[in-house]
C-alpha positions in Angstrom: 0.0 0.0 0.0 3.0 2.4 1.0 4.1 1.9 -2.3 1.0 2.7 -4.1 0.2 5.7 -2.2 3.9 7.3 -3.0 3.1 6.6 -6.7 -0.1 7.7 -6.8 1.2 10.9 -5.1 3.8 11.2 -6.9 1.6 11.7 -10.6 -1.3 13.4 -9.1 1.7 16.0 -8.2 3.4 15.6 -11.9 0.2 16.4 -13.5 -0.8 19.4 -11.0 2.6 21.3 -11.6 2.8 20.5 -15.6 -0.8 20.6 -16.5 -2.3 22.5 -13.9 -4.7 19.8 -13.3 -6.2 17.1 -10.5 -6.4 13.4 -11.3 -8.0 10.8 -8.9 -6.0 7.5 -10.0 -6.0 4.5 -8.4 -4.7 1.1 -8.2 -6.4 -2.1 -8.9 -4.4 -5.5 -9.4 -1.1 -3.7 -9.6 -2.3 -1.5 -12.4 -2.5 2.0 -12.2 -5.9 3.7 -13.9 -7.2 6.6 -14.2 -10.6 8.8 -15.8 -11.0 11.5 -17.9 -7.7 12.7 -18.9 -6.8 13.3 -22.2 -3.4 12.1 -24.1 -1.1 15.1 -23.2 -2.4 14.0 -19.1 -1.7 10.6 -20.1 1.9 10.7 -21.2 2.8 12.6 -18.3 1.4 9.6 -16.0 3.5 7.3 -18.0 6.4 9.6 -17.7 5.9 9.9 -14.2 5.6 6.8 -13.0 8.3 5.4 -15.1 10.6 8.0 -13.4 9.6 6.8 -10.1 10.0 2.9 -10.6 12.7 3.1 -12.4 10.8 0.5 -14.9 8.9 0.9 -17.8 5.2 1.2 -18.4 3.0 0.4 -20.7 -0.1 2.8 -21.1 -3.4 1.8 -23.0 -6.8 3.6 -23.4 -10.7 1.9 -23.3 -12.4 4.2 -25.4 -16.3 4.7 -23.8 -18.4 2.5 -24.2 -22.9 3.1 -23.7 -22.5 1.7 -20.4 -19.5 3.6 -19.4 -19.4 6.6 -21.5 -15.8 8.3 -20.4 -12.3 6.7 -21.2 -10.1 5.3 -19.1 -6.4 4.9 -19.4 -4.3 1.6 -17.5 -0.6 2.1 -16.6 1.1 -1.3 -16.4 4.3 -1.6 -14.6 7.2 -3.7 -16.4 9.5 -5.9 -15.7 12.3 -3.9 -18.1 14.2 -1.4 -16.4 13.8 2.1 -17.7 17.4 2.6 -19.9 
C-alpha cells in the first residue's frame, strides 16, 4: 500500500505542476488507472511513473463505451528497467 500511495502521489503532483490539473487515479491489481484525462495527461502519468520505478510502463486507453461513456487509461508496470 506504502508503495501505491507514494506513486499515486507522486503523478497526481506531476500532472498538477505540468498541466495545472487534478487526477483521482487508483490502483487495482497492480495496475495503475485513471478517468477523464486526455493524451497530453496521459503521457505525463507514464512519464511519471516510469521515473519513479525506475521501470517501464506500458499505457493503453478503453475508449467509452454506452454503459461507461468516459475513457479510461491503464498504466502497467514492467519488468524492463527504464534505460
Amino acid at each position: 500500500m506504502a508503495f501505491e500511495k507514494m506513486a499515486m502521489d507522486q503523478v497526481k503532483y506531476d500532472v498538477a505542476v505540468e498541466h495545472q490539473d487534478k487526477i483521482e487515479p487508483w490502483f487495482s491489481n497492480g495496475t495503475m488507472w485513471c478517468d477523464y484525462i486526455n493524451e497530453d495527461i496521459a503521457q505525463t502519468v507514464l512519464e511519471s511513473l516510469e521515473s519513479f520505478t525506475g521501470y517501464k510502463v506500458i499505457k493503453s486507453l478503453l475508449k467509452a463505451t454506452d454503459t461507461e461513456p468516459w475513457d479510461q487509461w491503464a498504466f502497467d508496470i514492467t519488468d524492463t528497467k527504464v534505460a
